[in-house]
Structures are given as C-alpha cells and as structure tokens.
C-alpha positions as CSV (number, residue, x, y, z in Angstrom):
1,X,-47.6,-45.1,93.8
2,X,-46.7,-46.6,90.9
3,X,-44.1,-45.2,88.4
4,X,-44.9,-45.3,84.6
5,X,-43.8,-48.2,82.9
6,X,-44.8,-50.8,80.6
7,X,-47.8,-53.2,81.6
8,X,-47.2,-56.6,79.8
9,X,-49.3,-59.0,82.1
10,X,-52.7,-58.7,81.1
11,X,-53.3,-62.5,81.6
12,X,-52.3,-62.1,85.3
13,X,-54.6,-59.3,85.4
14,X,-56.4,-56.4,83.3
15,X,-57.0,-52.9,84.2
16,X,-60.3,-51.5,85.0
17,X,-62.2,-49.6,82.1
18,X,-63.0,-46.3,83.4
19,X,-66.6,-47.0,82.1
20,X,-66.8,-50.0,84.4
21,X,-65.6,-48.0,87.3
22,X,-68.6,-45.4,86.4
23,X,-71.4,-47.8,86.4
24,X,-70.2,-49.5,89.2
25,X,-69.9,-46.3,91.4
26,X,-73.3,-45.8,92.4
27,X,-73.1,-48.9,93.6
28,X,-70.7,-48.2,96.0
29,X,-72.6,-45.2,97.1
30,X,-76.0,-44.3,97.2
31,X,-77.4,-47.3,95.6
32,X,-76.6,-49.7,98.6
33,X,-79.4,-51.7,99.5
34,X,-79.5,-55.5,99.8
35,X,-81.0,-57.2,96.6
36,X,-82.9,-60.1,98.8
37,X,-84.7,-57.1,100.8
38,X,-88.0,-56.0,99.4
39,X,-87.9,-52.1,99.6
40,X,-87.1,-50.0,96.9
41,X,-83.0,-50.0,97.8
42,X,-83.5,-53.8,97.2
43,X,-85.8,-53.5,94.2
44,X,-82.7,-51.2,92.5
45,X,-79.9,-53.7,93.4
46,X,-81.9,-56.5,92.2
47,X,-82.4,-54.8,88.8
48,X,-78.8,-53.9,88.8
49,X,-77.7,-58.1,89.2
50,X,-80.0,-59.4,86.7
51,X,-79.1,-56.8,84.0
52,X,-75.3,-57.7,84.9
53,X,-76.3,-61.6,84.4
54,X,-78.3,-61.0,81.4
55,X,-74.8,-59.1,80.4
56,X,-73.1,-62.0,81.6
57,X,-75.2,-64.6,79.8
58,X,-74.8,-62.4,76.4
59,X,-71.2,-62.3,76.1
60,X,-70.8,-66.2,76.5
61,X,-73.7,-67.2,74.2
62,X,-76.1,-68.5,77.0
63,X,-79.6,-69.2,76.7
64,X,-81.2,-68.1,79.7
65,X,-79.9,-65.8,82.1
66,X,-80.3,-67.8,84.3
67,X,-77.5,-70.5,83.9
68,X,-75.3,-67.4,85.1
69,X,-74.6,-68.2,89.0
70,X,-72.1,-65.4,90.5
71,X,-68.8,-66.5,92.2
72,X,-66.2,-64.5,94.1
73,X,-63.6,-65.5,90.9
74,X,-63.4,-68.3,88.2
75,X,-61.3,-70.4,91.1
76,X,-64.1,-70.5,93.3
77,X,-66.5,-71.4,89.8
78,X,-63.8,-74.4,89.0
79,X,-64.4,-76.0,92.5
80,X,-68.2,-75.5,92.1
81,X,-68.3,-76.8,88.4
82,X,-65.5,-79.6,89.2
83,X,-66.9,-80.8,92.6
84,X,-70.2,-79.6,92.2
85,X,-71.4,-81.2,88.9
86,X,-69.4,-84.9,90.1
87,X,-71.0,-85.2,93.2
88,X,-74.0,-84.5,91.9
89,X,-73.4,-87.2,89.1
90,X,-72.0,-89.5,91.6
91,X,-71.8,-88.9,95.0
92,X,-69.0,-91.7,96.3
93,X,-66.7,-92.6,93.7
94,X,-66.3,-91.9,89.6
95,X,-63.7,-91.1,86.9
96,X,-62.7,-87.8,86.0
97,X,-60.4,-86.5,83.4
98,X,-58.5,-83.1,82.8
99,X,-55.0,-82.0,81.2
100,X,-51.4,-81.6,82.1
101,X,-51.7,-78.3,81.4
102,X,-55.1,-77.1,83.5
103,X,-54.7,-73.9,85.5
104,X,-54.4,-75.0,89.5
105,X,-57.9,-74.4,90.7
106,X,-58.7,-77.0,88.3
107,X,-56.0,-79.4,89.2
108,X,-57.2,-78.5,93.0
109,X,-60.3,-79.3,92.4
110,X,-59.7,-82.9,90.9
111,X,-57.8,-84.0,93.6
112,X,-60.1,-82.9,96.8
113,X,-62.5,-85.4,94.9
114,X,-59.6,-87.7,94.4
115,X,-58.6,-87.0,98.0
116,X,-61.8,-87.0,99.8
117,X,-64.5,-88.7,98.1
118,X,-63.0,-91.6,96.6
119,X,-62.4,-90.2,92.8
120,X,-59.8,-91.4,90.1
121,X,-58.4,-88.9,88.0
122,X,-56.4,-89.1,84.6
123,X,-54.3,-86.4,83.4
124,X,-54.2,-86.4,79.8
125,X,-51.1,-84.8,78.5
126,X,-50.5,-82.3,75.7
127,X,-48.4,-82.1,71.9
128,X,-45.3,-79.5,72.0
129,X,-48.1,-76.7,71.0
130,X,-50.2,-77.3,74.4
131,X,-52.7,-78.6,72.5
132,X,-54.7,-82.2,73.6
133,X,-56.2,-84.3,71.5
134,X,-59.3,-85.2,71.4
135,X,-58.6,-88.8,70.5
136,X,-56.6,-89.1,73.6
137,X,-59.5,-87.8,75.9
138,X,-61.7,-90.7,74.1
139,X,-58.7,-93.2,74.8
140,X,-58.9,-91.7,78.9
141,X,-62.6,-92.6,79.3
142,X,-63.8,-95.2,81.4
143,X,-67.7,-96.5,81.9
144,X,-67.3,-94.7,85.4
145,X,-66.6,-91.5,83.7
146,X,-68.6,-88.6,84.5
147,X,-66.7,-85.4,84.1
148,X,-63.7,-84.1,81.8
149,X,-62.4,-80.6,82.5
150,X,-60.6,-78.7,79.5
151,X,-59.6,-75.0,79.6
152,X,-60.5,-73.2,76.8
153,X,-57.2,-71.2,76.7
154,X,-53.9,-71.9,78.1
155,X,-53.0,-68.7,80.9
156,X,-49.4,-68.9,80.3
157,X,-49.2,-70.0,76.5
158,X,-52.1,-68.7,75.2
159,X,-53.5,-72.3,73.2
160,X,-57.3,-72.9,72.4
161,X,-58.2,-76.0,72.7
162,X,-60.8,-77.7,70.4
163,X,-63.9,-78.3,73.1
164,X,-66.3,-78.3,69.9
165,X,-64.1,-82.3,69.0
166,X,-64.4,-83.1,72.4
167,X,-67.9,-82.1,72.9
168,X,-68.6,-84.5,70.3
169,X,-66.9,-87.1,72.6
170,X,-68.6,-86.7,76.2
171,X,-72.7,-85.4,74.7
172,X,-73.0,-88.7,73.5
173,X,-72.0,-90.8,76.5
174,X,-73.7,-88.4,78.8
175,X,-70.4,-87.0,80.5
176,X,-70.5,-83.4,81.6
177,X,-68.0,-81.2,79.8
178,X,-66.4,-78.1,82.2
179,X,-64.1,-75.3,80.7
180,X,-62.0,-73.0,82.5
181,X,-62.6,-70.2,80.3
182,X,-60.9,-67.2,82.3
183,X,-58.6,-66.2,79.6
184,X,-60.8,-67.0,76.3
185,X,-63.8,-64.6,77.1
186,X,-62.9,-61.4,77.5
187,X,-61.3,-61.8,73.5
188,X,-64.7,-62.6,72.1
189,X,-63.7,-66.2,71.9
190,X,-65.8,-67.7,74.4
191,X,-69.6,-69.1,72.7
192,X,-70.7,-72.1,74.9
193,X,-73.3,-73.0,72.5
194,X,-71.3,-73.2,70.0
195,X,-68.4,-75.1,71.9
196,X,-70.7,-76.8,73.3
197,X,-69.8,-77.1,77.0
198,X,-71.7,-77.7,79.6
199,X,-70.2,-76.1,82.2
200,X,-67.5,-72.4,81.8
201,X,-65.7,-70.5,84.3
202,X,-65.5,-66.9,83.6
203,X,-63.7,-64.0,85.7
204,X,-64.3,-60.5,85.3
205,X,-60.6,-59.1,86.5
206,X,-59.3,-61.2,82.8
207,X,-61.7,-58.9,81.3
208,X,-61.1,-55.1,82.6
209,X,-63.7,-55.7,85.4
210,X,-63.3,-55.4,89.0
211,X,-61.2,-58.3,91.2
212,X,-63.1,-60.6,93.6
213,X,-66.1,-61.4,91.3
214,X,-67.0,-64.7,88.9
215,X,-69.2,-66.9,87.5
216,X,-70.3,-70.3,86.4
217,X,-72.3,-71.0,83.0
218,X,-74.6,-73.6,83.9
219,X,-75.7,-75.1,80.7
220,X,-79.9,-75.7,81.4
221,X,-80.9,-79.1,82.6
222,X,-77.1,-79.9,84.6
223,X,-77.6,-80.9,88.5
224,X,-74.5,-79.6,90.7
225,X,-74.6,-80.0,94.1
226,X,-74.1,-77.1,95.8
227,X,-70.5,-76.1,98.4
228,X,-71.2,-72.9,100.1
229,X,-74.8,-73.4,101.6
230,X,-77.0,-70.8,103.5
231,X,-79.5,-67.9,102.8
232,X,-80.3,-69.6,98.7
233,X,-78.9,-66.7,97.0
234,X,-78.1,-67.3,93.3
235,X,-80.5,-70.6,93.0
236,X,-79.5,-72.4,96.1
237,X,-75.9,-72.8,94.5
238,X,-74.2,-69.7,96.1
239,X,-75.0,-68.4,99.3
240,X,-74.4,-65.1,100.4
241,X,-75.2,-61.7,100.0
242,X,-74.5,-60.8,96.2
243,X,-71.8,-58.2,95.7
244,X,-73.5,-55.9,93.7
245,X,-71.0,-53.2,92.9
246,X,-68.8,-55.5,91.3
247,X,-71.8,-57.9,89.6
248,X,-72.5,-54.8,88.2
249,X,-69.0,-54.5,86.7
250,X,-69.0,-57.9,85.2
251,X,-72.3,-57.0,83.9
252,X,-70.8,-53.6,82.3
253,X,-67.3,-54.9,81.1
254,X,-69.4,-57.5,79.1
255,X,-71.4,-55.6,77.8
256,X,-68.7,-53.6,76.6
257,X,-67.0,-56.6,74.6
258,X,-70.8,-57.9,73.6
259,X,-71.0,-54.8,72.2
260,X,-68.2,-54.0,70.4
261,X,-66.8,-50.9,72.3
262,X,-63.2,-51.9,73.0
263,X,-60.2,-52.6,71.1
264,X,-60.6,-55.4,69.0
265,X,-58.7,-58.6,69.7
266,X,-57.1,-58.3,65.3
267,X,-55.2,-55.3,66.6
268,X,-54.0,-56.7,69.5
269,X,-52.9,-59.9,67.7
270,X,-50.8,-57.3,65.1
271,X,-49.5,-55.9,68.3
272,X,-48.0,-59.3,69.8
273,X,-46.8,-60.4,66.3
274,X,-44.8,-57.0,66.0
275,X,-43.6,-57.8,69.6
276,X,-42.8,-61.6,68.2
277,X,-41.3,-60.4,65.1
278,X,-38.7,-58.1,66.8
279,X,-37.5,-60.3,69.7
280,X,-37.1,-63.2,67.4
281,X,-35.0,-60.9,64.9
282,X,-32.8,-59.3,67.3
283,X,-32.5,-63.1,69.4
284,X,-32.0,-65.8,67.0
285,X,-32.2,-68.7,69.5
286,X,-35.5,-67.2,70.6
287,X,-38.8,-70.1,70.7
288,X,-42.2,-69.0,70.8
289,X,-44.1,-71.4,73.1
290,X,-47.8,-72.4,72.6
291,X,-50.0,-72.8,69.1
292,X,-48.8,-70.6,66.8
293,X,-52.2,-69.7,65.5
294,X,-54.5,-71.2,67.4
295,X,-53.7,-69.3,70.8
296,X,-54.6,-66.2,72.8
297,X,-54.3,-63.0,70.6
298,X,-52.3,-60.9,73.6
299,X,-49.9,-64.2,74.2
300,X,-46.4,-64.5,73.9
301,X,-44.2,-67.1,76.3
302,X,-41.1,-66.7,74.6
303,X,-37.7,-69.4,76.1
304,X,-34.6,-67.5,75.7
305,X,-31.8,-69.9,75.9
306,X,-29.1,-69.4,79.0
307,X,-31.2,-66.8,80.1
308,X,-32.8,-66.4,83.5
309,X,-36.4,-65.1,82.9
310,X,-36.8,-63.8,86.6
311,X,-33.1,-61.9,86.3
312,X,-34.5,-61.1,83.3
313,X,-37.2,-58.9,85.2
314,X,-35.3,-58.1,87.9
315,X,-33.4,-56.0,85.3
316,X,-36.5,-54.7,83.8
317,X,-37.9,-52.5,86.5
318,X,-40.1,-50.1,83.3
319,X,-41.5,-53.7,82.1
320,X,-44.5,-55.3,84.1
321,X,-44.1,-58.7,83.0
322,X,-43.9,-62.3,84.2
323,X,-42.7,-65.9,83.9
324,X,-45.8,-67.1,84.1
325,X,-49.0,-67.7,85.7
326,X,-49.0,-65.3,88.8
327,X,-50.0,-68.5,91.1
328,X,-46.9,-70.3,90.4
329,X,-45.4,-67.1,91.8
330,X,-42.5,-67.6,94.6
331,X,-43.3,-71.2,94.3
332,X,-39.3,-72.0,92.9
333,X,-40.9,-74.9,91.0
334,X,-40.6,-74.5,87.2
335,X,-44.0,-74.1,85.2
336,X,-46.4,-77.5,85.6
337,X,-47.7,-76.3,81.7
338,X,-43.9,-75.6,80.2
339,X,-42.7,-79.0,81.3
340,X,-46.0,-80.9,79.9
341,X,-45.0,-79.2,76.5
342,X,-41.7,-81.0,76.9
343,X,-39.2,-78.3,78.1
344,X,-36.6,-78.8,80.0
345,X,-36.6,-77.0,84.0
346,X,-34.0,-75.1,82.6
347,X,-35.8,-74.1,79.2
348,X,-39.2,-73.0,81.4
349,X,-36.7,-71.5,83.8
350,X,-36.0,-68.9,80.8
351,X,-39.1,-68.5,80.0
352,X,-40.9,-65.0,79.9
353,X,-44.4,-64.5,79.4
354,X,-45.2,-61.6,78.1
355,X,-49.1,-60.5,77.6
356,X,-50.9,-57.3,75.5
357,X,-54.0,-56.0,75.9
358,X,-56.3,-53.0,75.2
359,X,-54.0,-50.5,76.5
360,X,-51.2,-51.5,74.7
361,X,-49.5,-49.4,72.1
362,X,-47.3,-49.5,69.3
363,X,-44.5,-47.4,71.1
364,X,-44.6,-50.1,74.1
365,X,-44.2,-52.8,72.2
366,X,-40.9,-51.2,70.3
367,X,-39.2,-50.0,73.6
368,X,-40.3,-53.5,75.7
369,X,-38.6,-55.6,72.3
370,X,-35.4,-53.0,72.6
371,X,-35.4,-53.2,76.4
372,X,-35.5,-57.3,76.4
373,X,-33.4,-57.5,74.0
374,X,-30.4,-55.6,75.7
375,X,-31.0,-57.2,78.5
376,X,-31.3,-60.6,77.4
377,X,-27.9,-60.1,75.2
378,X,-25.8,-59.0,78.2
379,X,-27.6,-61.4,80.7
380,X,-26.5,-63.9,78.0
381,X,-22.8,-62.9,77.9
382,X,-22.2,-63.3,81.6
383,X,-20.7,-66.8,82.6
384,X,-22.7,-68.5,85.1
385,X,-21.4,-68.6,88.8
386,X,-20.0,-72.2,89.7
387,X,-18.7,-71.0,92.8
C-alpha cells in the first residue's frame, strides 16, 4: 500500500482516470470476445477498437482512422516507425538522423539499423535550451538520407521542438519525418497535420490511460515494413491478438483530452511556474533546465548546485519525484539529455525533475517547494566525505 504523499512524476507515468477505468471494465469482464472472431462477442470488441482508434486518430489530428496501428507502448511504435519505415525505404544500407537528446527507444532503434543492417546515423546535438535547430538537421542530410527522428517534447526537460521548420526540410527531399510524441499528446499539443510528421509515437500511460498499450500515426501513403509478423492484425503491421481492454482506454482517455473534460494544460502551467517561482526564491543558485517557454506545461528539471538530486529523494520519502527519465533509472550514468545541454556530470548529478499534472494541487505544490527547499539547504551545508 502506498502512503499518501506528493506525486510529482507524471512524465514517468500518469494515473488512471477513473472514467477510463469504467469504460475499460467491461472489457475485462463480460465483454471478452476476440475482435478477429465473427460472433457477436467479436462483433462487440471490434466496435470497441475502432471507436478507441477513431479516438485515437482525433486527438492527434489524423485523417483516417486508419493510420492509427496499436502497439504494446510508444517504445515498441519507435522501433516500428524507426526500423520499419527505413527498411522499407531502403532495405541494406541509408542515412539516418536523430538528436542528442532523443529518448532511448529511439537511440535503440537507430543503432539496431546501424548495427545490423548496414545504416549510418548522425546525432545532431542541441542549444543550452534542448532545442535543435533546424538548420543543423539541413547541414546533417546526405543524398542517402531517408529518415530523421525528432521528439516532439523532451521527457526530462520538457522542450518542443519545432517539427513544423523541419518538416519543411525533409517533404521536399522525400525523407520520412518520425516523432516521439509520448510526452506532447496528452497536453493537447500533439496535431500531426499541422506539424506535419509523417510518422508519431503516442502512449497512453503519459496520458491517464492504462500501461502496456501504444500506437503509431502512420501518415497515409508511408510503406513500413512490418517486425512482429503473424495472424495480420492491425493491417499486416502488428500481429497479435489486440488488447482490447486497454485499446479501449487509449480510446477513452483521448477522448477525454479531444474533448475537453480534464484539467486544462494553462492551469497546470500556473501550477509549475508557482512551483518555479518558490524554489528559485528560497534557492538563489537554483537553474531551471530546458526552454523556458517553449516546453512541457507540467515540466520542471531544476540543477541545485552541491546538491545530490538522488540524496535529495532519499530524504523526501512524502515527494514522488525523480532525476530523470525512469529508464536511466539505477543505470549510475548521468543523464545522456543533461550533458547534451552542456552540464557538467556533476551539474545533471543535482538535477531533480520534478513533473505536475491533473491531480496536482495548489497545496502540493507549496509543501513540495517548502519540503525541497529544507532539504536542499541542509543537504547543502554538509561537507562532502573525502574519506
């Protein structure tokens, strides 16, 4: 069981709405049939999955339903997108480019082709904001280019990125454009028409839905060859039996942001700026990390100088926070997206990232700024052991 304290960690993961939970219940239940089987039970199922992809395809901006293809998670949609859409380009061989700063499924991805099908890859690297720029990208392109791979917001410091620039960049030579998008649509940020991409990853845990469930925006008229082959499910690209109960809780906690009915992302942005605004009073040598507009409205990676950010926590047993994304987790390596910003291993070493969300409130965000603060002041005043 666990006790009541503060959750700060929404980009690691969200809760799930209660109305999710209720539409995905029958599901679970009584509503169990197989959507491939012709009966009734698979007549309700299959209903169920193409009103959650018509959800789906609503929240991103998407044409057609259809360019929705269901994944177990947006790691398993970066390999598709990533390996899918280059071998299906160019099956031996090609260029691809991504950022410094990309989250690891997407780094992962890169180098499989790199490290098994004869690939080159350039990492283009970031300004102090986290921020590449589109010039740059231009610069990396070669003749043999035929996919670039940009998230569309930063998990640990929050940045956008401007995919509409570089769109502008890769339409015109034919190169396929891929976004991680995990973090960017669940805040109504996420419209691949108007970004232009031709490829997003989306995950439905970032967004109060269930864990274990994905997709991949396929923009119309993109080949990708397909990596998990069997039964045809989701257009040939997907095999598997679909998992309905939590399709249909992508499907409902879209709906629920297409809609309107959850908190919206201005008041969660006051929230984090109140959060800001008291840690950076109360500790002076503070530095807020990432864009300072242009960035997730629930973000805040905040260095605290001579600080250890996971003594920090340690110390902070009411506050549910991190030091970043929870895949670097145990891994004793300092952040891969802190150092590309240019801090030092000690500067992303004290480096808390702290992240708000729908069930955030006004009286968490004064006792988590009172509670880090104490604790960052005393952690501060105690000489480091040189034994």
């Amino acid at each position: 069981m666990i006790t009541e304290s503060i959750y700060l960690d929404h980009q690691a993961t969200t809760p799930l709405d209660e109305r999710v939970l209720q539409e995905m219940l029958p599901f679970l239940t009584s509503e169990y049939g197989n959507p491939s089987s012709p009966h009734t039970y698979g007549e309700v199922a299959a209903r169920a999955v193409r009103t959650a992809r018509r959800r789906v395809a609503d929240l991103v901006g998407a044409k057609n339903e259809r360019e929705i293809v269901f994944t177990s998670g947006a790691t398993e949609a970066d390999h598709l997108a990533i390996v899918g859409a280059a071998l299906a380009a160019r099956p031996h061989g090609g260029h691809l480019v991504t950022t410094a700063i990309e989250h690891k499924a997407v780094l992962a991805a890169c180098q499989r082709l790199v490290n098994h099908h004869g690939y080159t890859l350039t990492r283009v690297g970031v300004d102090r904001h986290g921020r590449v720029l589109p010039a740059d990208i231009a610069a990396a392109l070669t003749p043999h280019t035929v996919l670039v791979s940009v998230m569309h917001a930063n998990n640990e410091i929050g940045t956008l990125q401007r995919l509409t620039a570089i769109n502008e960049i890769t339409a015109p030579r034919g190169i396929v454009l891929h976004t991680d998008a995990a973090q960017s649509a669940g805040c109504g940020l996420m419209d691949v028409t108007e970004l232009g991409v031709d490829l997003a990853s989306l995950s439905a845990h970032k967004l109060y839905g269930p864990k274990g469930i994905g997709a991949l925006y396929i923009r119309g008229g993109i080949r990708i060859t397909a990596q998990q082959t069997g039964g045809g499910q989701e257009r040939g690209l997907r095999a598997g039996t679909p998992n309905v109960p939590a399709i249909v809780g992508f499907g409902a906690a879209a709906h629920l942001i297409s809609t309107g009915a959850v908190t919206p992302p201005p008041r969660i942005r006051a929230l984090r700026d109140r959060l800001q605004d008291r840690l950076l009073t109360a500790i002076p040598n503070a530095v807020v990390n990432g864009h300072p507009y242009q960035r997730l409205p629930g973000n805040l990676s905040l260095t605290l100088p001579g600080v250890e950010a996971t003594d920090l926590l340690d110390r902070l047993p009411g506050i549910a926070a991190s030091t970043g994304s929870a895949c670097n987790t145990g891994s004793g390596e300092p952040s891969h997206v802190l150092t590309a910003i240019g801090l030092t291993r000690e500067q992303a070493r004290a480096t808390l990232r702290l992240s708000l969300g729908r069930t955030t409130t006004a009286t968490d965000v004064d006792r988590a700024a009172e509670c880090i603060t104490r604790t960052a002041h005393t952690l501060a005043a105690v000489p480091a052991n040189t034994a």
